[in-house]
N, C-alpha and C positions, 0 to 999 in steps of 0.2 A: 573488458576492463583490464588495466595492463594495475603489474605489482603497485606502481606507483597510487593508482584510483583507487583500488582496493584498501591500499594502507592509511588513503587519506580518509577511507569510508569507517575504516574499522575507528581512527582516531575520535573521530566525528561522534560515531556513536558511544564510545565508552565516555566521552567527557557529557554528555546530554545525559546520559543514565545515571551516573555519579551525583549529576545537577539536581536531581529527579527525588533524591532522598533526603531526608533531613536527620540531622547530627544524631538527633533527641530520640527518632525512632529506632537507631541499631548501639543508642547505653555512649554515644560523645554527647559535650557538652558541644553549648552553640557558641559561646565566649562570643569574646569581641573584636576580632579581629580576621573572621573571613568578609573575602573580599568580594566571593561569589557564594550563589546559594548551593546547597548541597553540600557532599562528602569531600574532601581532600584527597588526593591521587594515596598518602599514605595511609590515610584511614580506612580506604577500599584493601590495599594491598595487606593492610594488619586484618582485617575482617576474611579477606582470601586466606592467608594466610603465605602470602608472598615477601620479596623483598621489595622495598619502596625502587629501589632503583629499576628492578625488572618491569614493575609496571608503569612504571614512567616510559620507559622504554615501549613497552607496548600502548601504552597507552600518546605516545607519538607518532604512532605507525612504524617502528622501526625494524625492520626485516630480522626477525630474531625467532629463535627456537621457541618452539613451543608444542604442551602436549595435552593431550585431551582432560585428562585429570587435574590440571591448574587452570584450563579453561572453562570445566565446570566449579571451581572452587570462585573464581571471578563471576561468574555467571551467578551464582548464590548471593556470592555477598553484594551485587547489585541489584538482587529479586527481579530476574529478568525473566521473564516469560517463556512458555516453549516455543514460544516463535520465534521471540527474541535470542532464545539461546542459538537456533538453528541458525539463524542469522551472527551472531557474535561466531560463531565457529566457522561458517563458512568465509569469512572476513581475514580473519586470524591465519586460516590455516589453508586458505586457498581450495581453489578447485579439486573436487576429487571425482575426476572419472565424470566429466558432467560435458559431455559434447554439445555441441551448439549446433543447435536444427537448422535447416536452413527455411525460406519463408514461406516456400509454397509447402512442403512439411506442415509450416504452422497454420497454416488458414486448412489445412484440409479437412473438411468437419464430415461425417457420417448421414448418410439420408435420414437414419432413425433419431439423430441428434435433433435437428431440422425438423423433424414430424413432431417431437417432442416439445420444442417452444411454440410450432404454432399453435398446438393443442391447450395452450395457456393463452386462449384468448382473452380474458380477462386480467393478466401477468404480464406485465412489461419485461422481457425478459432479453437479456445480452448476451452475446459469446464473443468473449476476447482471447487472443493469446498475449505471450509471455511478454507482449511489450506494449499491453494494453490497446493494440488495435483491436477495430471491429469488425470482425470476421461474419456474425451472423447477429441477425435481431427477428425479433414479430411485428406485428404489425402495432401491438398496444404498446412496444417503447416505440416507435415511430411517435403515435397521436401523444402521448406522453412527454417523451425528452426532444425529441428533434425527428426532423423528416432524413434519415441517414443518409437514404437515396439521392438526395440531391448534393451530398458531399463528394468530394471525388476520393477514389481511391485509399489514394499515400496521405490524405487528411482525416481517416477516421481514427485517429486516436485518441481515446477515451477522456486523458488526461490532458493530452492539448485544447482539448474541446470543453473541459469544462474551465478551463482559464482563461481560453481566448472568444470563446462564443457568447455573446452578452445576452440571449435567451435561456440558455444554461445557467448562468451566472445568477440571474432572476427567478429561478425555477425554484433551488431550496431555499426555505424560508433562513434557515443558516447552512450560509453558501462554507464559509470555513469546515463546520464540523461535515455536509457533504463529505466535499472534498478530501479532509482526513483521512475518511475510511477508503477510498480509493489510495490514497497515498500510501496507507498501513500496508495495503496486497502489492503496491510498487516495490514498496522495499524490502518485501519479503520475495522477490522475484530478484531484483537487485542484490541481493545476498548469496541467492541460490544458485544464479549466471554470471558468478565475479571474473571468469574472462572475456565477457557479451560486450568489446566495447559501445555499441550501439548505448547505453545506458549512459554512459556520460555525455558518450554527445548530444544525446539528447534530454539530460538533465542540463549540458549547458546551453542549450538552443532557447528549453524553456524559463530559464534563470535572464536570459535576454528580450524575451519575449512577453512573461508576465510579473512586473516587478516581486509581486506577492507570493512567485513560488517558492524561490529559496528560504524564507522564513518559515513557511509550511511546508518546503521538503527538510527541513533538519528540525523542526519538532515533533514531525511524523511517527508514531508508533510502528512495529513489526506486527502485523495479521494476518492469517491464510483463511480466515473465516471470520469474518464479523461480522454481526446482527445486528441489527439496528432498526429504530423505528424512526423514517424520515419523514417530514413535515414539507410539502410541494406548494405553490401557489400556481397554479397552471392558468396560462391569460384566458382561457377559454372554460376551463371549468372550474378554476379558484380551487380551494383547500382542498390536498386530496393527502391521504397517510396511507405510506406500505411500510409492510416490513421488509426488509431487505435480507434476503439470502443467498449467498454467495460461495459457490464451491468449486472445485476442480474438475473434470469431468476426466475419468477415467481411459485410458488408452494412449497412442505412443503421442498425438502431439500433445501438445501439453494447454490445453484447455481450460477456460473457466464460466462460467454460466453463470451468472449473477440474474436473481430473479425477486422483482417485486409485488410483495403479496397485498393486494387492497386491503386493510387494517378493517376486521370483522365490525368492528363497533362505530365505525363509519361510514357514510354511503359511498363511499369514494368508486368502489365498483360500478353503482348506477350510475356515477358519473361516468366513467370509462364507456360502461357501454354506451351511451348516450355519443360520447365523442368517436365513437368506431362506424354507428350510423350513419353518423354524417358524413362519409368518408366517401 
């Protein structure tokens, strides 16, 4: 991602975070006279404790100084998250020391990695790297989400696939909030490889590709872990709830395992197995 994508990302997100808050919960009035919902670019900068003018400036994307101490004072007065802060800094203030792997690096996964999800034969379970391709699965995301195998190569990516694939599309009972949570770990990756330009081009591949992403890539939240309890309709085995855990998997490429746990107080498991039989 070149200065320019970066500064357009940083712009991007401090105006949606601003939007995010209302007048009444950080002590302004709401009056009558905003135009949009949320804080005013000055109301943030008095709550920072900045000058209006600096953060207009930053908050344009404008190539300008900045130091960690005002970017956590911005960071506050937006009540941004620790992801979202590691996100708003990496934005701001560029790369620091963060080389970019190259792809066979990133697909190279561990035998014990491997032994490890198939052993979660009842767990639908995924390994992507940093650009959301699919690098490894089990065979219970196969019966589950899609048969991977029959995708080629340079088309298993995660995020292409749930916009473009109309089985996907159908699977979560709410296909939006899905997809969110997959968005939230995009842009926390998008943050953290702000010289990767591989991310715009292919936020602009998919911005042409499925009307509905750039509405849900700029309301998207920052998340390096989110939990969640998702609701499936599968054509073959109907209602099925996991939870969903998602984490990074430790060592030099840079890994994530995302793993669906069948929801205790449903039979969703016997269903799984049921679907693995047949197989």
């Amino acid at each position: 991602m070149k200065d320019q994508g970066r500064l357009q990302a940083l712009s991007e997100f401090l105006k949606a975070s601003r939007a995010k808050i209302s007048p009444e919960s950080v002590g302004f009035s709401h009056g009558t006279r905003r135009r949009t919902p949320g804080l005013r670019r000055e109301e943030v900068a008095q709550l920072a404790g900045v000058s209006p003018t600096w953060y207009t400036w930053l908050e344009q994307g404008r190539d300008i100084q900045v130091s960690t101490s005002v970017l956590d004072c911005v960071a506050t007065a937006l009540q941004l998250t620790v992801d979202e802060r590691k996100y708003l800094f990496a934005l701001a203030m560029g790369p620091v020391s963060l080389a970019a792997r190259s792809k066979d690096e990133l697909a190279e996964i561990s035998p014990a990695l491997i032994k490890i999800i198939q052993e979660l034969r009842y767990c639908p379970a995924i390994i992507t790297d940093r650009h959301y391709n699919i690098v490894a699965w089990n065979a219970a995301a196969s019966q589950v989400f899609i048969n991977f195998d029959s995708i080629p190569f340079e088309q298993r990516n995660m995020i292409s696939l749930l916009f473009t694939r109309k089985e996907l599309r159908r699977l979560a009972v709410n296909w939006e909030d899905f997809v969110s949570g997959f968005l939230a770990i995009f842009r926390a990756y998008y943050g953290q490889y702000v010289e990767d330009e591989w991310y715009e081009q292919f936020i602009a591949e998919m911005n042409e590709a499925a009307p509905e992403f750039n509405a849900l890539w700029l309301q998207s939240k920052v998340s390096t872990a989110p939990e969640v309890l998702i609701e499936f309709r599968h054509a073959k085995a109907g209602k099925m709830l996991f939870h969903l855990t998602s984490f990074q998997v430790q060592g030099d490429a840079d890994l994530r395992c995302s793993i669906y746990t069948p929801a205790p107080e449903s039979n969703t498991e016997n269903k799984l197995r049921r679907l693995l039989e047949r197989q």
